[in-house]
KOLPA-949290 format. One line per field, with one value per residue (C-alpha): residue in one letter; residue number from 1; x, y negated, z. Coordinates in nm, 4 decimals. Example, Ala and Ser with C-alpha at 12.3 -4.5 7.8 and 13.67 -1.06 7.14 Angstrom:
2
lodo = A, S;
markol = 1, 2;
c1 = 1.2300, 1.3670;
c2 = 0.4500, 0.1060;
c3 = 0.7800, 0.7140;
***
This chain:
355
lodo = X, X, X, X, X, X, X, X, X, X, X, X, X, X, X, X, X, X, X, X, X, X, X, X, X, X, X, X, X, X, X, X, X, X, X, X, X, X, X, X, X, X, X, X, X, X, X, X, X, X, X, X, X, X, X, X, X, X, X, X, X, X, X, X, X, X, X, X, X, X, X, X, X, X, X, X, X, X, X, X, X, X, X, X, X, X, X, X, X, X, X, X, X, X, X, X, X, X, X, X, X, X, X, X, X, X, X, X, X, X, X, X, X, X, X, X, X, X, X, X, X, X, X, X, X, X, X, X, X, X, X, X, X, X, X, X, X, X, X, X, X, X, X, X, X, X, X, X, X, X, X, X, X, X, X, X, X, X, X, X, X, X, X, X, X, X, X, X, X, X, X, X, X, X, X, X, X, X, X, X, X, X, X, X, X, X, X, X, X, X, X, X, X, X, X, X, X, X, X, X, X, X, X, X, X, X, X, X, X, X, X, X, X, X, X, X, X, X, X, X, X, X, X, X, X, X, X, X, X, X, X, X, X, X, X, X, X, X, X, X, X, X, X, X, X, X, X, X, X, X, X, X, X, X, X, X, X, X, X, X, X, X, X, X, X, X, X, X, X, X, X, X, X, X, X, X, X, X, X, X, X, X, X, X, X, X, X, X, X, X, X, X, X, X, X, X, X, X, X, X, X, X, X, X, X, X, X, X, X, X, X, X, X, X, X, X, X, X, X, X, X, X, X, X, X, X, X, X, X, X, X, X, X, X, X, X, X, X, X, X, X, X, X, X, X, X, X, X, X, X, X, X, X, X, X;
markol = 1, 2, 3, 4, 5, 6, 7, 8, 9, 10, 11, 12, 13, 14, 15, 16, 17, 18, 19, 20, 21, 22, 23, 24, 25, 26, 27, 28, 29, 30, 31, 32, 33, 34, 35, 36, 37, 38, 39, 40, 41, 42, 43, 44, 45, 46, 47, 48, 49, 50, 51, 52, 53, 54, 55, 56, 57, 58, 59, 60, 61, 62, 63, 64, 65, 66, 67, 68, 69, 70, 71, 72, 73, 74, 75, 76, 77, 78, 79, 80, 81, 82, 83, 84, 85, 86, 87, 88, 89, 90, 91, 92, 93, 94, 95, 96, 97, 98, 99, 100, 101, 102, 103, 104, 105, 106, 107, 108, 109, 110, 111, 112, 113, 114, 115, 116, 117, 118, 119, 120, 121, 122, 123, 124, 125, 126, 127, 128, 129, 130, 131, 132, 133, 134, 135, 136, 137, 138, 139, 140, 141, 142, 143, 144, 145, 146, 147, 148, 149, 150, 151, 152, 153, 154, 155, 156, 157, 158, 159, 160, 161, 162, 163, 164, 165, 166, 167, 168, 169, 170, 171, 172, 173, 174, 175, 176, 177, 178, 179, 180, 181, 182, 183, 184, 185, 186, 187, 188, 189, 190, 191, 192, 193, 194, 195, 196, 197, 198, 199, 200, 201, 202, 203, 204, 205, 206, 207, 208, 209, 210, 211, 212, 213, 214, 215, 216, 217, 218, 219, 220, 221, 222, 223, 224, 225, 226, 227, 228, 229, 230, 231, 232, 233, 234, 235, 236, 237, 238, 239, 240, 241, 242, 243, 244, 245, 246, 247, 248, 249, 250, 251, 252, 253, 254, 255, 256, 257, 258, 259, 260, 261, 262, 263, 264, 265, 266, 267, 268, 269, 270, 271, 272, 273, 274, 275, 276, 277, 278, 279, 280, 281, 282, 283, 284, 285, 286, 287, 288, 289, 290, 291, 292, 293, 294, 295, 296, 297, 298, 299, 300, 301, 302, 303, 304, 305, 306, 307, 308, 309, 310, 311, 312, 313, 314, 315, 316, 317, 318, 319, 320, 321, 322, 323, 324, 325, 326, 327, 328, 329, 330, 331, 332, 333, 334, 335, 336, 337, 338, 339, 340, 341, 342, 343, 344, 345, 346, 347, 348, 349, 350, 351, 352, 353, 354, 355;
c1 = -3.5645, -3.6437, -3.3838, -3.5357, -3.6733, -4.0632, -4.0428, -3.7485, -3.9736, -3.7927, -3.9490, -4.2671, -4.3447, -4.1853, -4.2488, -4.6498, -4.6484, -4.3822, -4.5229, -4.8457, -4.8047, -4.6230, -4.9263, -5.1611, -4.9176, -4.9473, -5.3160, -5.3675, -5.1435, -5.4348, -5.7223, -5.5839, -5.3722, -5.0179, -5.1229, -5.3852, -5.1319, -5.0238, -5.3689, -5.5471, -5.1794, -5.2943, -5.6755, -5.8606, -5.7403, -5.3893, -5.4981, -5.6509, -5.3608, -5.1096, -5.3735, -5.4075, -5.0719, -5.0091, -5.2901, -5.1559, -4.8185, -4.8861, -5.1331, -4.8955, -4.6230, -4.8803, -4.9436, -4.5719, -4.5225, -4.8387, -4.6944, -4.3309, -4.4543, -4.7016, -4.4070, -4.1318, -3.9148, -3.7413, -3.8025, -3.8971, -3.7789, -4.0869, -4.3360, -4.2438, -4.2690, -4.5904, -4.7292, -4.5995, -4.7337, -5.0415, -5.1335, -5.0083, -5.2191, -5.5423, -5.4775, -5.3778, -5.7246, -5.9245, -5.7417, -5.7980, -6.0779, -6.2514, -6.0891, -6.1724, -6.5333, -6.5321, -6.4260, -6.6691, -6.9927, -6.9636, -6.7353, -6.8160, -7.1125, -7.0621, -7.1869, -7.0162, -6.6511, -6.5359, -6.2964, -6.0973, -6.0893, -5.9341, -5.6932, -5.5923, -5.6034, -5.4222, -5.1358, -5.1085, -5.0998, -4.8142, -4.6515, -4.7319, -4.5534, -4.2494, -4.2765, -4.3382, -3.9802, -3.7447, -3.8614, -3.8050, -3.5221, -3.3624, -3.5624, -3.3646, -3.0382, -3.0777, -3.1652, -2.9399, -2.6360, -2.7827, -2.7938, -2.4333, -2.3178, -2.5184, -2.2908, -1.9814, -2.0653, -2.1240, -1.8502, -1.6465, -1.7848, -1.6685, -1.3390, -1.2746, -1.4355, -1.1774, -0.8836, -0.9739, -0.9819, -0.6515, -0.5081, -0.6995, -0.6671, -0.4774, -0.3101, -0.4468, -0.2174, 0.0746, -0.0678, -0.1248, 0.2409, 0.3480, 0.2062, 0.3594, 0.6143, 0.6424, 0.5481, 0.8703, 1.0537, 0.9422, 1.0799, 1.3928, 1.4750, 1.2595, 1.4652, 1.4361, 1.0484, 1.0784, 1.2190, 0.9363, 0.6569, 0.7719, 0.8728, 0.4860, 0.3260, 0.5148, 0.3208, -0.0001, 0.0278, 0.1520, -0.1695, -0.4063, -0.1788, -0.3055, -0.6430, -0.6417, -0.4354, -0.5197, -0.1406, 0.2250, 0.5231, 0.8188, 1.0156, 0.7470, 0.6393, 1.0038, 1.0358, 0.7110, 0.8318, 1.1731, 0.9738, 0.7584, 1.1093, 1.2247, 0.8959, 0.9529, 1.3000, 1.2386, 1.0154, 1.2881, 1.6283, 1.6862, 1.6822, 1.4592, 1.6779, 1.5289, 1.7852, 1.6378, 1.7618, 2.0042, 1.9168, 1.4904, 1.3810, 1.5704, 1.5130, 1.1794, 1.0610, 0.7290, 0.5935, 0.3548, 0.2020, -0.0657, 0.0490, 0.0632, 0.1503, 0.5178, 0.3776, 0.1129, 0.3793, 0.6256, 0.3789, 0.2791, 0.6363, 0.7187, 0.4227, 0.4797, 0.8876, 1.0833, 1.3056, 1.6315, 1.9834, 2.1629, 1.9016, 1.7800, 1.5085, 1.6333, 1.3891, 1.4842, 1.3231, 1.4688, 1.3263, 1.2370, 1.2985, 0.9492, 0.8448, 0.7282, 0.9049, 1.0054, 0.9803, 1.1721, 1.2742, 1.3507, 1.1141, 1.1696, 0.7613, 0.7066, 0.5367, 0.2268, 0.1012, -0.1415, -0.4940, -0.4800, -0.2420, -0.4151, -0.2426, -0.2578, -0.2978, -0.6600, -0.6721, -0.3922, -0.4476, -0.8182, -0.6982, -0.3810, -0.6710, -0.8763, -0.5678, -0.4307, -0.4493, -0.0833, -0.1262, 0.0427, 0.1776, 0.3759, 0.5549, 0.7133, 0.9465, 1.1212, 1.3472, 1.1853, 0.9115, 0.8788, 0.6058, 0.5714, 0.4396, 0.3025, 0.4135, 0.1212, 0.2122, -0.0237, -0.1542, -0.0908, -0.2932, -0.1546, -0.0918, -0.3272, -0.0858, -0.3116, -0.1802;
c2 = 2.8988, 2.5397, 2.4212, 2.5657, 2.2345, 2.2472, 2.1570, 1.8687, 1.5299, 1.3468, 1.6556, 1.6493, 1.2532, 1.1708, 1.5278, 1.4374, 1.1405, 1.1693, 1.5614, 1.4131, 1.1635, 1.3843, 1.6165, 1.3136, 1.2221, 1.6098, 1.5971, 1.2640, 1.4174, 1.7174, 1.4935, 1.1360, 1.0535, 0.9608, 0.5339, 0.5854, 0.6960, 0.3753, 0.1880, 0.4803, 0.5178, 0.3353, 0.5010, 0.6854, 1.0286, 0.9486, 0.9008, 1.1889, 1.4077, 1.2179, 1.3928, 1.7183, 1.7544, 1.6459, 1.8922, 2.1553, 2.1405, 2.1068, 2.4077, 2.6367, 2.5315, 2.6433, 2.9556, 3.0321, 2.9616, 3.2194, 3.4538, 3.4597, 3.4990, 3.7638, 3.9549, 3.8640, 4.1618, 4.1626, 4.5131, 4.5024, 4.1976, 4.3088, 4.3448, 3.9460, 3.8675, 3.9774, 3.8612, 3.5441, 3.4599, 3.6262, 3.4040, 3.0545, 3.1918, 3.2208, 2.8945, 2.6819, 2.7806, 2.7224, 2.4009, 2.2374, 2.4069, 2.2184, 1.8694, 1.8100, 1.9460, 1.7260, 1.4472, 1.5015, 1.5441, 1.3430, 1.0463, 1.0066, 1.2145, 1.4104, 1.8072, 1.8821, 1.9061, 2.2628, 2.1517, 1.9319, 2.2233, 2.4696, 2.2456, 2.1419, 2.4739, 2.6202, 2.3552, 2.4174, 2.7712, 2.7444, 2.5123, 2.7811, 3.0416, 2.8241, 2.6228, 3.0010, 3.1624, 2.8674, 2.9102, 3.2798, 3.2391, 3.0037, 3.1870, 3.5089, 3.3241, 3.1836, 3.5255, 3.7267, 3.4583, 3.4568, 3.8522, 3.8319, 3.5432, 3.7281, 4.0899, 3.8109, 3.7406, 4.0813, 4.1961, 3.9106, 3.9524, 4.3028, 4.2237, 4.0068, 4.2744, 4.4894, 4.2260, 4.1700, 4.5118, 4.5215, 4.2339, 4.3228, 4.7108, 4.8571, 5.1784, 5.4315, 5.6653, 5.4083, 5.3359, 5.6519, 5.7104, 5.3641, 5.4481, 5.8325, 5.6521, 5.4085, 5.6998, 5.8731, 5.5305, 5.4311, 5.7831, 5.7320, 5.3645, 5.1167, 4.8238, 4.9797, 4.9543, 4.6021, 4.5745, 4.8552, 4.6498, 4.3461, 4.4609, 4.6191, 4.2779, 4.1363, 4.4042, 4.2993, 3.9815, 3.9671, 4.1450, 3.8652, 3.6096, 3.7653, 3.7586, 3.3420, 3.4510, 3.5692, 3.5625, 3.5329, 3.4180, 3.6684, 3.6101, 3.6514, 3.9892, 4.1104, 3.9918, 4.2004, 4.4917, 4.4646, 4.4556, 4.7573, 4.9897, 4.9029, 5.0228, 5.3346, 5.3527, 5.4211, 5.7251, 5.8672, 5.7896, 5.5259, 5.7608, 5.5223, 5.2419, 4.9654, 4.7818, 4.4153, 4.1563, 3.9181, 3.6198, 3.7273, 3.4465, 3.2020, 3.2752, 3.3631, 3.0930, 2.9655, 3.3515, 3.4876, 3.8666, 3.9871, 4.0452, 4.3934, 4.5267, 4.6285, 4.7561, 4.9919, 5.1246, 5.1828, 5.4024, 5.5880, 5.6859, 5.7547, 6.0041, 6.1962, 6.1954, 6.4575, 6.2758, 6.4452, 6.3712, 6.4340, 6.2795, 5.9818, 5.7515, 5.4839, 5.2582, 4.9696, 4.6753, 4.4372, 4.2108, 4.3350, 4.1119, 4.0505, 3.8376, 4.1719, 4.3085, 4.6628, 4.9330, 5.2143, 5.5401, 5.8922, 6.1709, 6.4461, 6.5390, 6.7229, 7.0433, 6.8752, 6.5818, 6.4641, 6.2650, 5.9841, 5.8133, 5.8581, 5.6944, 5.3132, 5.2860, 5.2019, 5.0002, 4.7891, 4.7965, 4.6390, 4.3811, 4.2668, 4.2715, 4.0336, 3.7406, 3.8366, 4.0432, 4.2170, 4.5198, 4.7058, 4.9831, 5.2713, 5.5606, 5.8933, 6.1418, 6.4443, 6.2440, 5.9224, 5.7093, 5.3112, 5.0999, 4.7134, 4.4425, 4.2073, 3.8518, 3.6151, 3.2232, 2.9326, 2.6415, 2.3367, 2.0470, 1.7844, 1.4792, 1.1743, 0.8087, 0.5451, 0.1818;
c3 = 0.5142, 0.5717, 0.3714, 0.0094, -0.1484, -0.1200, 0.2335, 0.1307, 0.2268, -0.0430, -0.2543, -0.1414, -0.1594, -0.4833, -0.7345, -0.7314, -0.8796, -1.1390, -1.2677, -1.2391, -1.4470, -1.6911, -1.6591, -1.7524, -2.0642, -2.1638, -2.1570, -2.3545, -2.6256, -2.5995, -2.6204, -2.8060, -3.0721, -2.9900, -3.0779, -2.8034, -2.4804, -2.4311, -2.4144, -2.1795, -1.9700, -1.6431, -1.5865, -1.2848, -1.4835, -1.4381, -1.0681, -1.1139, -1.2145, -0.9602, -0.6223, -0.8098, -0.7852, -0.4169, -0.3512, -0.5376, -0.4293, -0.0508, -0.0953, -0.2547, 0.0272, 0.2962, 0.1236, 0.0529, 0.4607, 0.5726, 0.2926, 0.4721, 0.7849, 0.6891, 0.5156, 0.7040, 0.6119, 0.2231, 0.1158, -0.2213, -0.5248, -0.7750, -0.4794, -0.3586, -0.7123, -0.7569, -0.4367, -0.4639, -0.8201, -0.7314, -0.4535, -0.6201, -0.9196, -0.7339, -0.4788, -0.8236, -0.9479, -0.6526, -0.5960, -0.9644, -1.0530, -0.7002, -0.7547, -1.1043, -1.0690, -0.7400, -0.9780, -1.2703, -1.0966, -0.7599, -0.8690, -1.2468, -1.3083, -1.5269, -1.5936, -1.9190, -1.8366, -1.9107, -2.1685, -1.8960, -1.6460, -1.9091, -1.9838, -1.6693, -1.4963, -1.7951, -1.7748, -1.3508, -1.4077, -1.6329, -1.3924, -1.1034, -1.2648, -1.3180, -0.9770, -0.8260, -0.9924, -0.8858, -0.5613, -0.5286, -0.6915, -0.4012, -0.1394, -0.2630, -0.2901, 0.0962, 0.2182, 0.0526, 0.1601, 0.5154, 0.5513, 0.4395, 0.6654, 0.9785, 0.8377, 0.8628, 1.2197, 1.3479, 1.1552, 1.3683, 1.7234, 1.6501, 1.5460, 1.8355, 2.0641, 1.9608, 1.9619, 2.3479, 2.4206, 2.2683, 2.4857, 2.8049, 2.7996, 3.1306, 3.0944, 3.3887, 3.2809, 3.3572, 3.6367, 3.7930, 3.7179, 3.8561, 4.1743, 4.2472, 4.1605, 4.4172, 4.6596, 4.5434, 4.5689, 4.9532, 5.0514, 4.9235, 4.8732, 5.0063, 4.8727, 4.5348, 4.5770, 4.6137, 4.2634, 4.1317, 4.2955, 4.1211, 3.7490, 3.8090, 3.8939, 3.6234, 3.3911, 3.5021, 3.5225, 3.1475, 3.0973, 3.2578, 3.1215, 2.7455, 2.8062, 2.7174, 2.4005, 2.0852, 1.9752, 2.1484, 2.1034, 1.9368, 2.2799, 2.5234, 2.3679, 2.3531, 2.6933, 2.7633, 2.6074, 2.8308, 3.1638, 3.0140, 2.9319, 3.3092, 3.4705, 3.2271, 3.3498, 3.7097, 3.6104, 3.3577, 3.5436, 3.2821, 2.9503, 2.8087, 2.6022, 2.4171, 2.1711, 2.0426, 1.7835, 1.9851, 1.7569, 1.7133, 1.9416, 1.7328, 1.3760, 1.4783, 1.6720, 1.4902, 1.4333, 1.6334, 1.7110, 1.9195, 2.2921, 2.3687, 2.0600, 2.1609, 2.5039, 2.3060, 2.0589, 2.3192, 2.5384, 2.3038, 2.1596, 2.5273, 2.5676, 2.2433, 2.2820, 2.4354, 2.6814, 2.8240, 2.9565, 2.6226, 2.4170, 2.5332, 2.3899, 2.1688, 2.0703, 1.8457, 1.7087, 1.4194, 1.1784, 0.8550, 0.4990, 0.4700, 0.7315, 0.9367, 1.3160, 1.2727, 1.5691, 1.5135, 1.6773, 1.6084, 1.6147, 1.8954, 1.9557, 2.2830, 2.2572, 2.4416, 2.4008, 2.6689, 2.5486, 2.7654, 2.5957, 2.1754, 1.8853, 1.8306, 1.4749, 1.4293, 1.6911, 1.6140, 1.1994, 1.3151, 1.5437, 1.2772, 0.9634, 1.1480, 1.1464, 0.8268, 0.4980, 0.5512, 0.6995, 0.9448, 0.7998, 1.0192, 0.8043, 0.9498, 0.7829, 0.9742, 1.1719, 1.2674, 1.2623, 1.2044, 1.2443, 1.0360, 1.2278, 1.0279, 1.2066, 1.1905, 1.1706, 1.3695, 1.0946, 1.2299, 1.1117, 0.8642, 1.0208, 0.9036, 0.9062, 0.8595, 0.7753;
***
C-alpha cells in the first residue's frame, strides 16, 4: 500500500504549507474582519498553522502505518472505519491540543487561550474526518484491486498448469500397448519393429518437442495426428483410418491450436469405439466456416469402456478458454459425434517505420 498518497513525498512536503495556510486564512475570518486578513497574513500564527499541520499529518501517517500492520487482515469495512477515525480523532487532539498550548505558554506566554484551541482542534477534527475517508477510500480501492489481480494470477498459474499438463501428458495406456506390441512385432517381423520403434519415437519426441510450445502449427498437429493413427494401426491391423483436408495446411497457414489436441481426441474415440473388420474407424477432420477445425466420427460405443483413458472435454475446454473466448464445443447425436476446435491466431506486432 505504499502507493496511496500520504506516503507520496511530493504529498507530504508540499500539503502542509498550502492547508496550513488555508487553515490560518479560515481562522482570521473567525477572529478578524475580512479588511484585517491581509495586514495580519504573514505572522508567527500562520507559522503556526503551517507546523501543526506537518505534525499532524506525519502523525496520522504513522498511526495509519501501526494501524495496518496491527490489522493486517480486511475483515470488516465499518470496523476499519471506525478504527481508523477513532485513532486520527484522538492523535489530531493530542497533537494540536500540545502544539498550540506549547505555543501559548512557552513561546508567547500566554495562559488564556482556550478559545484558539477550540477552534483549531475543531477545524483539524473536521479535516481528520475528511483526510481519514479519502484515505480509506483509496486504501479500499488498492486492496480490493490487489485481491483481484492476486485471484488473476492464481487463476493464471492454474491455467497454464493445466495447459502444460495438456502438452506434456504421456499416455501409459498407449504405452503399455506400444510395447506388447513391439513384443508381438519382434516375434513375427523384426523389420516391421524397426518401423514401430520409429513411428513410436516420433510420438514422443512430438511430445518433448511441445513442451517449449504453447501453440502449433495446423500442419504439424495434423502431421502429429498421422504418426498417432499409424502407431494405432499396428495394434488394429490398420482398421483405424484418418481422412484430412488436402488443402488445410494451405488455407490455414497463420492458425494455430494447442499441440496434442488431435492426439487426445483421437485416443479417446479409439478407446470408446468398437473397432472391427467390416466397420472400421473413420475419423475425419475438415475445417468448419467459422474459423474452427472439426473432428468428426461416428458413434459405435463399446460395451466397456476402460478408465484409463477418461474424456477430454474439461481438460481441453480449460486449456482453449485460457487463449481465447470461443469455446470448444463437441455435440453427439445417435450416430456420431463432432468436436469444434476453436483455431487460435498469433498477434504479431505492428511494425514502427521511423523517418
Amino acid at each position: 500500500m505504499q502507493g496511496i498518497f500520504i506516503h507520496n513525498p511530493y504529498f507530504r512536503f508540499l500539503f502542509p504549507p498550502v492547508y496550513g495556510l488555508l487553515v490560518y486564512v479560515l481562522v482570521l475570518l473567525v477572529f478578524d474582519s475580512i479588511q484585517q486578513v491581509e495586514q495580519n497574513f504573514f505572522s508567527e500564527e500562520a507559522l503556526l498553522c503551517v507546523g501543526l499541520t506537518y505534525s499532524l499529518t506525519e502523525s496520522l501517517r504513522l498511526v495509519l502505518i501501526g494501524i495496518n500492520k496491527l490489522f493486517p487482515v480486511f475483515r470488516s469495512v465499518q470496523r476499519r472505519i471506525f478504527i481508523y477515525l477513532a485513532a486520527n480523532l484522538l492523535c489530531s487532539l493530542v497533537v494540536v491540543s500540545a502544539v498550540v498550548s506549547g505555543y501559548f505558554i512557552w513561546w508567547l506566554g500566554y495562559s488564556a487561550f482556550q478559545v484558539e484551541l477550540l477552534t483549531l482542534n475543531s477545524i483539524f477534527l473536521v479535516s481528520v474526518v475528511l483526510y481519514t475517508l479519502v484515505y480509506f477510500g483509496i486504501y479500499y480501492l488498492n486492496h480490493f484491486n490487489q485481491r483481484r489481480l492476486e485471484q488473476e494470477h492464481n487463476l493464471r498459474e492454474k491455467m497454464e498448469f493445466q495447459v502444460n499438463a495438456l502438452k506434456n501428458e504421456v499416455n501409459p495406456q498407449l504405452l503399455y500397448a506400444s510395447l506388447e506390441t513391439l513384443i508381438k512385432i519382434l516375434h513375427h517381423n523384426p523389420d516391421e519393429a524397426d518401423a514401430f520403434i520409429h513411428d513410436l519415437s516420433k510420438i514422443y519426441r512430438n511430445v518433448l518437442e511441445n513442451k517449449k510450445q504453447d501453440m502449433v502449427s495446423i500442419g504439424r498437429e495434423l502431421n502429429a495426428a498421422q504418426d498417432i493413427i499409424r502407431l494405432y494401426n499396428y495394434m488394429h491391423q490398420g482398421l483405424i483410418q484418418l481422412h484430412l483436408p488436402t488443402n488445410a495446411t494451405e488455407v490455414l497457414s497463420h492458425k494455430m491450436i494447442l499441440p496434442g489436441t488431435l492426439q487426445k481426441l483421437i485416443e479417446h474415440a479409439i478407446n470408446r469405439s468398437l473397432i472391427t473388420d467390416c466397420k472400421p474407424l473413420q475419423l475425419h477432420v475438415h475445417v468448419g466456416h467459422t474459423e474452427n477445425l472439426i473432428f468428426r466420427y461416428e458413434l459405435r460405443e463399446r460395451l466397456l469402456v476402460t478408465n484409463l483413458n477418461p474424456s477430454p472435454w474439461p481438460e481441453l475446454t480449460r486449456a482453449y478458454s485460457f487463449f481465447t473466448d470461443r469455446p470448444l464445443e463437441c455435440s453427439q447425436d445417435e450416430t456420431h459425434v463432432a468436436v469444434r476446435i476453436p483455431l487460435l491466431t498469433v498477434a504479431t506486432p505492428t511494425p514502427v517505420f521511423t523517418e
